[in-house]
BAMARFI-299357 format. One record per atom (N, C-alpha, C, O): x, y, z. Coordinates in steps of 0.02 Angstrom, whole numbers, plus 50000, padded with zeros to 5 digits. Each point is the difference from the previous one (the first is absolute). Layout:
<pts>
XYZ/...
</pts>
This chain:
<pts>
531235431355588/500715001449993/500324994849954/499944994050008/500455009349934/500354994149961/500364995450029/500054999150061/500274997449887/500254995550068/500845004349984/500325001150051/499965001049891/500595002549995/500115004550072/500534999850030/498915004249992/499975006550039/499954994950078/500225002750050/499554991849954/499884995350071/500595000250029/500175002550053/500364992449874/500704999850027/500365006649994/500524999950032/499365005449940/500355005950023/500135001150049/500585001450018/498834998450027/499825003250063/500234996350045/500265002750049/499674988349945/500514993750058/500645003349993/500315002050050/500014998849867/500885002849998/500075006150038/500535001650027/499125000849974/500015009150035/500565001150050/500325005249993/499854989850066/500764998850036/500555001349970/500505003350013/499284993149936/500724998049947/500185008349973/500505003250014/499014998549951/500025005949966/500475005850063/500555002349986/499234998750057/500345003550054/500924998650001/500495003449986/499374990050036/500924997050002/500275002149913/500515003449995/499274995249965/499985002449908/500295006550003/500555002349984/498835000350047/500145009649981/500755003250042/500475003549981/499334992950092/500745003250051/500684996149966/500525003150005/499504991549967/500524998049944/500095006449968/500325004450028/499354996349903/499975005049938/500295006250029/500465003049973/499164999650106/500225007750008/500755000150017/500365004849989/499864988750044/500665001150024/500444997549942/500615000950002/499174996849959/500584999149930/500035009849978/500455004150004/499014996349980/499945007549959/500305004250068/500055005849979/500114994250076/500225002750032/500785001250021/500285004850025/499964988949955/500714998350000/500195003749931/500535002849989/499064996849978/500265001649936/500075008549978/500345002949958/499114999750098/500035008150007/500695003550044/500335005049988/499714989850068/500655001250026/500645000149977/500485002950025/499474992249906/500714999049982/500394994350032/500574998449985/499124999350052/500244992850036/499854993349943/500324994950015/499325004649935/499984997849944/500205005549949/499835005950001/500544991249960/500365004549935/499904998949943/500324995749970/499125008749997/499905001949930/500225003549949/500025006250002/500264988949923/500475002149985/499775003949927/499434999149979/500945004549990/499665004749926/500494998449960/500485003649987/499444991949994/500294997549938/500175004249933/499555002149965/501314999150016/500355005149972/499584998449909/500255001549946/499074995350067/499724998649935/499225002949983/499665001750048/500144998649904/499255003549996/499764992350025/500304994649993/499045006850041/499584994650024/499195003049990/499795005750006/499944989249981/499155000850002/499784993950057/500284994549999/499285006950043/500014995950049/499124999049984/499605004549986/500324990250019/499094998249979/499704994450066/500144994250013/499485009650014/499604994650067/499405002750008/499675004549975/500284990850077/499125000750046/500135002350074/500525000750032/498995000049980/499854997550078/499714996550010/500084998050058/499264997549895/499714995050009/500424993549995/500615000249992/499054994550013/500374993149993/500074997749929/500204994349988/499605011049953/499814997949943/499405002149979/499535001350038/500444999149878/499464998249947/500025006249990/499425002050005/501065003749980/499935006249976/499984999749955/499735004249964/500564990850016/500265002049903/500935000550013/500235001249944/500344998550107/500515001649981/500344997649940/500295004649971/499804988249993/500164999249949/499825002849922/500424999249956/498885004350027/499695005049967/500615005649989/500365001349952/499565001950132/500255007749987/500834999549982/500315004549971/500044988050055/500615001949988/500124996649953/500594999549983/498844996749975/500085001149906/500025006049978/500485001749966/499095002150047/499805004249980/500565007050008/500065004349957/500344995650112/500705003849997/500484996849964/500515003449998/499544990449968/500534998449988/500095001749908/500495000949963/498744999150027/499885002149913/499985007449986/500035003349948/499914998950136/500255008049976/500725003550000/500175005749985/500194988750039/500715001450017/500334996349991/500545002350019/499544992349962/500644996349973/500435000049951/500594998549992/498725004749955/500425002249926/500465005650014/500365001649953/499705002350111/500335007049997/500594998150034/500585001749992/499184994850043/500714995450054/500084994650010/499524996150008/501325001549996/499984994150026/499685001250057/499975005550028/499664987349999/499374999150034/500374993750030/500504997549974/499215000450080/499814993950052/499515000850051/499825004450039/499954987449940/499424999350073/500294996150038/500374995549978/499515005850092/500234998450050/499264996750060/499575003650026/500484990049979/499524998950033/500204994850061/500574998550014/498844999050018/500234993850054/500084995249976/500514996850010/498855000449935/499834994649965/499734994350049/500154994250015/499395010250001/499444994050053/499874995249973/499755000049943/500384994450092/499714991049997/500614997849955/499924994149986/500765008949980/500294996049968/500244995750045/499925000050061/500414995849900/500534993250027/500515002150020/500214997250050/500145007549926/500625004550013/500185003850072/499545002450034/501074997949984/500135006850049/500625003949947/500334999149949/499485007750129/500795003749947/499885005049953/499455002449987/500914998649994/500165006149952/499844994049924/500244994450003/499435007349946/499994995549930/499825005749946/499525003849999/500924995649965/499675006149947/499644993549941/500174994150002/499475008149964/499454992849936/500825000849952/500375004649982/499604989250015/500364997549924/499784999449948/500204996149957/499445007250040/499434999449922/499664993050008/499734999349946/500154995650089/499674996150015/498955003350022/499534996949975/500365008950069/499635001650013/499834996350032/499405001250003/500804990850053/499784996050019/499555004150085/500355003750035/498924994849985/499845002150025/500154994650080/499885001750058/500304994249926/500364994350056/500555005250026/499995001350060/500425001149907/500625002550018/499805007550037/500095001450059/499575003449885/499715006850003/499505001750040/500025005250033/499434990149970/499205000650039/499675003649922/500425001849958/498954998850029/499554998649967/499925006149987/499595000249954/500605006350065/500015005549980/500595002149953/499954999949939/500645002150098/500574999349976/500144996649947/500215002949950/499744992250052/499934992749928/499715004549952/500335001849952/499045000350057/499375002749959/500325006349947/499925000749939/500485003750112/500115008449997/500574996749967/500255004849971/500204989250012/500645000749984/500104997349937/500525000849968/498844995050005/499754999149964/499685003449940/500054998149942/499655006650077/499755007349968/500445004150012/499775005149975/500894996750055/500285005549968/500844997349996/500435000650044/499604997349913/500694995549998/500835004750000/500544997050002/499395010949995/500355005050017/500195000450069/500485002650029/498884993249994/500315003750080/499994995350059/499644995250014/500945008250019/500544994050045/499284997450060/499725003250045/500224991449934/499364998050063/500574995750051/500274994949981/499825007350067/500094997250051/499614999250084/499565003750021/500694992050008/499674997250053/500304998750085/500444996050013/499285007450027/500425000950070/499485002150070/499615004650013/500594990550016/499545001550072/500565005250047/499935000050062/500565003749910/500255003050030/500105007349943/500425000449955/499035005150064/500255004549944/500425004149980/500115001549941/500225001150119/500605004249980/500554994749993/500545001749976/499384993350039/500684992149959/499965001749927/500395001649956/498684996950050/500104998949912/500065007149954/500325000249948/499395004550076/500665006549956/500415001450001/500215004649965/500184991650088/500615002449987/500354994349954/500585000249978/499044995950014/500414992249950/499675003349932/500364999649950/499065003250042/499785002349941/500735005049957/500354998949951/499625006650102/500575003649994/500694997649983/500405004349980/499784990250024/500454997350009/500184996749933/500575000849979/499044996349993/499604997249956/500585003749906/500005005449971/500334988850018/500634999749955/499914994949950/499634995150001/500865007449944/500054992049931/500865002949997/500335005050012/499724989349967/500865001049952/499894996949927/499704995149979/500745010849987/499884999749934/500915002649995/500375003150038/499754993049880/500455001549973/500265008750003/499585004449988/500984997050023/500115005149983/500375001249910/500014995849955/500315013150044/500364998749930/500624996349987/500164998849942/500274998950117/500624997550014/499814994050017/500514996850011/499015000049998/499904992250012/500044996050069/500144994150011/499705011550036/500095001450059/499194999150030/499685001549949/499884997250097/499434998650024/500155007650035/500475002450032/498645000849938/499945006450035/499364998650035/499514997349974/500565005250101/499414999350038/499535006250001/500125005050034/499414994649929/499235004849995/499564999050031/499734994550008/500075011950021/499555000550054/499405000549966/499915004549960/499464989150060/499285000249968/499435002650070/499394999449997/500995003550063/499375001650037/499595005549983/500165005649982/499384992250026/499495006350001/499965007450020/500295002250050/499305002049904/499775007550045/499614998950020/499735005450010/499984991150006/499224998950009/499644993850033/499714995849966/500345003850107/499444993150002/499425002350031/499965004750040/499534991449936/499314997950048/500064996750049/500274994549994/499535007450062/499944994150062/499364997250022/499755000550056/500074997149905/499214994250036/499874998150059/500354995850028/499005007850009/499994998450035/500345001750083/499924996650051/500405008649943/500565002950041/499845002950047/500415000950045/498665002849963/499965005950060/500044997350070/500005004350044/500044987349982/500295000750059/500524997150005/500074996350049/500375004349909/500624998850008/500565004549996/500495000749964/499185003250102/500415006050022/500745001150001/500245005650011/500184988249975/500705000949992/500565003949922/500575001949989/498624997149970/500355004349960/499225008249985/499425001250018/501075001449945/499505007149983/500025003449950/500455004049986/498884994249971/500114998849913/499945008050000/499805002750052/500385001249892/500225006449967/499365001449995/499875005650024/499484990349946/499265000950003/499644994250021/500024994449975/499605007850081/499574991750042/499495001949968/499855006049996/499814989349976/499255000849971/499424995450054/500054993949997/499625008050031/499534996450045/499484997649953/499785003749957/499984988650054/499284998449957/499765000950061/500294999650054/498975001949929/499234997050055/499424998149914/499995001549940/499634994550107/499634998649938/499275004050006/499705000450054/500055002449887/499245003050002/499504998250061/499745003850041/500234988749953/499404998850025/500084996750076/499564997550035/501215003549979/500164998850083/500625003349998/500554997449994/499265011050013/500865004950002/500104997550090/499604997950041/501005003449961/500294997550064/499465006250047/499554997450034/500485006349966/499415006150037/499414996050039/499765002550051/499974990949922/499524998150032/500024993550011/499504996649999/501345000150016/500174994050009/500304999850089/499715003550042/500754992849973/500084999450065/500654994349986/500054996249951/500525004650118/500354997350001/500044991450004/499554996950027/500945000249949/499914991449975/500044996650105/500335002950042/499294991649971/499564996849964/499345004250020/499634995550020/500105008949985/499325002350016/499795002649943/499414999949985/501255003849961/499645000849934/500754995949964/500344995150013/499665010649932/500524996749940/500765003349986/500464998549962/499415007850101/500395004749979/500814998250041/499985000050062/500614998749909/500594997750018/500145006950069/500264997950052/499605008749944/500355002450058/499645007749973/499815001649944/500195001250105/499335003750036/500035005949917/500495001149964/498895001050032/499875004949968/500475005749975/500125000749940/500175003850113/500335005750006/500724998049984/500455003850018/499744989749944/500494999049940/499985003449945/500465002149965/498784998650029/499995004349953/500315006749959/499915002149943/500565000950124/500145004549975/500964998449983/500475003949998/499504989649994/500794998249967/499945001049921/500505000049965/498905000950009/499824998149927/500145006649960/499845005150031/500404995949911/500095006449977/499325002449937/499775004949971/500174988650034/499314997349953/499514994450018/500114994050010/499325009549991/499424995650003/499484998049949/499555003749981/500564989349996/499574997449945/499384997450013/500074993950010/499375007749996/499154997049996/500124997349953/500245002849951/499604989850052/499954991449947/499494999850004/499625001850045/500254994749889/499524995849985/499545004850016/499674998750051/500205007649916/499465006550010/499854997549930/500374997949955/498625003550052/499595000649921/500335001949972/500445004150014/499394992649919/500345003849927/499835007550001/500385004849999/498594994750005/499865007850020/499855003350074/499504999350034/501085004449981/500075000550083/499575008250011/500095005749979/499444991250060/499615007250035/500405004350027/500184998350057/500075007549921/500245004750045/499745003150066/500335004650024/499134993450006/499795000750069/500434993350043/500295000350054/499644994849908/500414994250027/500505001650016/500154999950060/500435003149874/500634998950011/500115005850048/500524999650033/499105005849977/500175004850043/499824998150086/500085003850047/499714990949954/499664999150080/500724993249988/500505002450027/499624992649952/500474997350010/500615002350000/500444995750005/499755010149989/500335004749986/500225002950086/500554999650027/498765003250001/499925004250049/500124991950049/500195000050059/499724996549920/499914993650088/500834997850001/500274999150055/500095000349890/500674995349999/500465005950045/500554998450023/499185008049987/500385005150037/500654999049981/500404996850033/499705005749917/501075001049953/500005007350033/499595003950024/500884995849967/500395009250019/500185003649913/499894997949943/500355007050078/500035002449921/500325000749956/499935002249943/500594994950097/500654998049972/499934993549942/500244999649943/499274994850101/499774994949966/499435000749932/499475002950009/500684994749936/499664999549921/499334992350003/500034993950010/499685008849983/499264993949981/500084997749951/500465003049973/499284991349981/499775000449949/499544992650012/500044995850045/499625004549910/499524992550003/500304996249916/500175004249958/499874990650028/499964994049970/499344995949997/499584999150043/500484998049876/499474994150010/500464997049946/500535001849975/498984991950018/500354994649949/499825001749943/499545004150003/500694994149926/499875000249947/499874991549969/500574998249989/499114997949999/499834995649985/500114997749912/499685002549953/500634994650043/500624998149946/499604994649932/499504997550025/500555001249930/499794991849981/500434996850015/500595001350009/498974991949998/500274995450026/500564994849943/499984998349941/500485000750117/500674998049953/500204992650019/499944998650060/500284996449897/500224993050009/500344999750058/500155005550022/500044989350015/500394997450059/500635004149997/500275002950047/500004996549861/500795001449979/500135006049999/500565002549999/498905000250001/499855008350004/499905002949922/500075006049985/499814990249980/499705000449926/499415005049998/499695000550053/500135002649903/499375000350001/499464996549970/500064996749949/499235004350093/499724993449988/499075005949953/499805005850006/500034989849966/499515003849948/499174995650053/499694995049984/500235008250058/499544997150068/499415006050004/500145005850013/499374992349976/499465006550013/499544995650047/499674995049987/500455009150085/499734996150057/499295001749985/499614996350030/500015010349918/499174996349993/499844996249970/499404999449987/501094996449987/499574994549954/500234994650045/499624995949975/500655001050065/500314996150074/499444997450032/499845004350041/499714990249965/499724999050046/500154997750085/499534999750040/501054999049975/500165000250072/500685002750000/500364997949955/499835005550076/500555000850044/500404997550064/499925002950054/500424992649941/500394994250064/500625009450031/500445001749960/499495001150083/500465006250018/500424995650067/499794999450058/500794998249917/500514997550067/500375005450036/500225004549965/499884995750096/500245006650019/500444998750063/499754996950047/500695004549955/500424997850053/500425009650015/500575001549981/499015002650050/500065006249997/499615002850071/499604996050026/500525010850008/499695002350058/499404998149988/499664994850007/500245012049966/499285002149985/499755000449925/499865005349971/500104988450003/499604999049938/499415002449963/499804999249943/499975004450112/499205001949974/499825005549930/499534999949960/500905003350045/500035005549931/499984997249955/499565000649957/501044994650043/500184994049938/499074995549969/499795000249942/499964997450099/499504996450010/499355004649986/499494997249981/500525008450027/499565004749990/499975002849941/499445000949975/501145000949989/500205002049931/499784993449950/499765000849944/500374992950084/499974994649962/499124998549983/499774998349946/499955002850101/499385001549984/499745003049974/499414998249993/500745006749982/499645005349961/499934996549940/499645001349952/500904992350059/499894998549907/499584993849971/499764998649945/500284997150151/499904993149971/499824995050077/499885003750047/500114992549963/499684994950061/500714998549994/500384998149955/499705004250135/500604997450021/499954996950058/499495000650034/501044995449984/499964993150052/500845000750027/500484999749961/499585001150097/500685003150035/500134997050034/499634999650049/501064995849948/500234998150048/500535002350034/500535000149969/499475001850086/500635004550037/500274994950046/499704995150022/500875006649988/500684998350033/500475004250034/500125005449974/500194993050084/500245006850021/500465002049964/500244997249951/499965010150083/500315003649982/500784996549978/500244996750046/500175003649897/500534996049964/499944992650037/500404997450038/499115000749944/499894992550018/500394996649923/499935001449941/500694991150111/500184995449961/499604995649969/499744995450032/500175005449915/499314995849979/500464990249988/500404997449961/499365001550077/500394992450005/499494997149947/499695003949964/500244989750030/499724993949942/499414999250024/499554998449961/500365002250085/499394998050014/499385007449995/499394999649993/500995006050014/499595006349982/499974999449908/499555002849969/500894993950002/499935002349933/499374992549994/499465001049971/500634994850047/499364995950004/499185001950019/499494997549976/500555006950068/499365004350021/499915004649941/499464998949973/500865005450001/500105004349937/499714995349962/499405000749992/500874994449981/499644995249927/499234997950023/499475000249968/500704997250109/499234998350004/499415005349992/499514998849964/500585008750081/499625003949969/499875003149930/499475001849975/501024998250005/499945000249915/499624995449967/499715001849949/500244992650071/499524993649962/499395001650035/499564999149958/500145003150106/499505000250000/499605003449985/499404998750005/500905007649967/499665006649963/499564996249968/500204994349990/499075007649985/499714996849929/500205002349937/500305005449997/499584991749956/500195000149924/500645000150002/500344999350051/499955001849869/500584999549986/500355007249995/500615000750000/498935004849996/500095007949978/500335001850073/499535002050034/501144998150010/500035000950053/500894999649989/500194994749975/500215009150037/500685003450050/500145000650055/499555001650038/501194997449994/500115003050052/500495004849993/500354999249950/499785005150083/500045007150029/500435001350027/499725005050024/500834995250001/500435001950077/500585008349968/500135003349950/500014996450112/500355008850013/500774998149979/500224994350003/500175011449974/500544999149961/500664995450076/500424995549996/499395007650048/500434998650077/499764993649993/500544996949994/498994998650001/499784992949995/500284995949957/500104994150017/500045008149926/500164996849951/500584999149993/500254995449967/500135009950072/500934999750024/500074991450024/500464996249983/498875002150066/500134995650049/499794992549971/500284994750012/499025006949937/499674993249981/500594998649925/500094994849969/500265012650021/500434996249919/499594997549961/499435002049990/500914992049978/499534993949946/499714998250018/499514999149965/500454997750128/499524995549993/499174999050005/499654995550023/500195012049942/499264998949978/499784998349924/499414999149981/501235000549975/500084998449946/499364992149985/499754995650036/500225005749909/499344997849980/499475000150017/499554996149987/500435009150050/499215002350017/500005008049973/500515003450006/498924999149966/499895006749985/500205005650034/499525003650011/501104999050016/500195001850074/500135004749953/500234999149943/499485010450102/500355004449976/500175004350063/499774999950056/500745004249914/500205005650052/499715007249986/500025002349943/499635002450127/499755006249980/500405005150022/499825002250054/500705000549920/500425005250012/499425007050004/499515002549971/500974998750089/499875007350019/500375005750003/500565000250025/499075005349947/500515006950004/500035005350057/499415001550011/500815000550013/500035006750059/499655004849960/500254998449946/499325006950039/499915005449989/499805006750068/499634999250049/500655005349936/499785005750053/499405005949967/499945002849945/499744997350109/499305006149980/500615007650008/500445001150042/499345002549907/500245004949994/499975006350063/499435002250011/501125000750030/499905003850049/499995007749959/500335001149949/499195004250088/500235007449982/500445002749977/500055002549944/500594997150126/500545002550009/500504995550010/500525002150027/499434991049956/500664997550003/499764990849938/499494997249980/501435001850015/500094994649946/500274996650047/500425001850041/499174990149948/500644996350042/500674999149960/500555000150026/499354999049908/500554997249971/500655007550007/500584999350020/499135006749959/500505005550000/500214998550059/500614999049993/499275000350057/500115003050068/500784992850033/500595000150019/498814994749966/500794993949995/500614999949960/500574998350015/499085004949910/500614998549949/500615006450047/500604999950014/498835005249997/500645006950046/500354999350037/500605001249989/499174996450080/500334995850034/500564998449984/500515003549997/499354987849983/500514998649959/500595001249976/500594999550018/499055002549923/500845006549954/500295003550051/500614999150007/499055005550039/500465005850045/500444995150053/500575001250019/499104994249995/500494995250060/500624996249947/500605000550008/499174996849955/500464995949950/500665005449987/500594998450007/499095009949968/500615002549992/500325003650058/500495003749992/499304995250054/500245002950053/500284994350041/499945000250061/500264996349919/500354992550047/500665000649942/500574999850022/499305001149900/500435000949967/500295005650017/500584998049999/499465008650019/500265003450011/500454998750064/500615001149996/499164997050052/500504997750072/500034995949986/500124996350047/499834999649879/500804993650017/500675004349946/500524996849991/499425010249977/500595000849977/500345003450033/500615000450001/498665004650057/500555003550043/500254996950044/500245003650043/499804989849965/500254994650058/500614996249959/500344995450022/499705007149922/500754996049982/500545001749999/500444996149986/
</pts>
């Protein structure tokens, strides 16, 4: 018996007191004795049921480059591990102290759109909403213009049942879909299975580039969706590799004799697996949005020097590099950006099907706010 599965089985108490928690939150919340609210705004709501390593920062790049150019846009997140409380929208700083290391990341790469930050989510759309400049008028008078959004993402949101996005997108990942996981601490899964059917969409991550259709049809048949609910699987697209600054960098990992891969991420292994295909890699992991203090960037240099020869780089994930900044500067440090791509379904598009969404709610919120004036 592993030893992960030893202490499963000592926590197994715990897991019980865990689960009768979870059912009586989701229970209060069926009654209406907790109150969930639908926000008079389009929302995309992006979560797990696991504790992590789906890929959520991926997919809600990946909604945000399909939809921001069409709308004003905002992300709306918690901003785990910042320094901060409260409602904070980024000041163009992108500081990940203030934001957390995602947020920072996403606000950074899409400088259109309102990244803000809140451990309370229907607070923070409604401050999104709220969300004003004053500008000169023609009489020399300050006119107040409204910059909120049609549109936010909510990161991270499926158990944070107090609000209820316009479209919940559920991750599970390929190679541990919630179907054959178990509730936290005996497995990984935040609250029982048969959440599942809050999701209006279900994304399979981190699925082969080339996905067996016997596969996707038996993972298909175990996650038991209803039919109301849409599948689709995802994998990564694997990028060249780009400077710290986000430059691009002219790096052909087969001519590379070592690879230093720093990783401060769930589940790293894809990353580490892909990296191989090209070249001898050497991985050091860290947990999940680990603060890399002075003395981790000291372990970093030391493994870097002990690589042999001089033909040797290090490596880390774009979410890492939010956190390490400069200070891997003067060492060969690159970043490997990744893309979302989806395997093509029969009978359905993810992108048509969101962009539809979308538009029909967007103009249909516009319509009952004129017949409400």
């Amino acid at each position: 018996m592993s030893l992960r599965r030893t202490i499963s089985c000592l926590l197994f108490p715990l897991t019980c007191w865990y689960a009768v928690g979870v059912r009586c939150r989701n229970m209060l919340f069926a009654l209406g004795i907790k109150k969930q609210e639908v926000p008079h705004i389009t929302t995309i709501g992006v979560g797990n049921l696991s504790t992590g390593g789906t890929g959520k920062t991926p997919h809600v790049e990946y909604l945000l480059r399909l939809l921001a150019d069409r709308y004003p846009t905002a992300l709306l997140s918690r901003g785990y591990k910042r320094q901060t409380k409260g409602f904070l929208l980024d000041d163009g700083s992108h500081d990940p102290r203030l934001l957390g290391d995602e947020p920072a990341m996403l606000a950074q790469k899409f400088p259109s759109v309102q990244v803000a930050v809140c451990e309370k989510r229907v607070e923070g759309v409604r401050r999104l909403m709220e969300q004003h400049r004053l500008e000169e008028g023609p009489d020399g008078n300050e006119v107040r213009i409204s910059t909120a959004p049609q549109l936010i993402v909510l990161d991270d949101v499926f158990q944070h049942r107090y609000i209820k996005p316009t479209v919940n997108i559920l991750l599970t990942e390929y190679s541990r879909p919630f179907s054959r996981d178990h509730i936290l601490p005996y497995g990984d899964l935040r609250e029982f299975r048969s959440a599942r059917i809050r999701a209006n969409i279900v994304i399979v991550t981190k699925s082969p580039a080339k996905l067996n259709p016997i596969e996707r049809h038996n993972i298909v048949k175990e996650l038991r969706l209803q039919n109301c609910q849409q599948v689709f699987f995802s994998y990564f697209d694997y990028l060249p590799l780009r400077a710290l600054d986000g430059q691009e960098a002219a790096v052909d990992l087969r001519r590379v004799d070592h690879v230093l891969v720093v990783t401060g991420i769930a589940h790293p292994e894809p990353l580490v697996a892909e990296l191989r295909q090209h070249t001898r890699v050497h991985h050091l992991a860290f947990a999940d949005h680990h603060d890399f203090s002075p003395r981790d960037l000291s372990q970093i240099k030391a493994a870097y020097d002990a690589l042999p020869g001089s033909n040797k780089i290090i490596v880390t994930t774009e979410k890492d590099a939010a956190r390490l900044g400069s200070r891997l500067q003067g060492l060969p440090a690159y970043v490997q950006p990744i893309r979302v791509a989806f395997h093509k379904s029969p009978d359905m598009d993810f992108d048509q099907i969101v962009e539809s969404a979308v538009k029909e709610n967007i103009s249909f919120l516009s319509k009952l706010s004129v017949w409400n004036r």
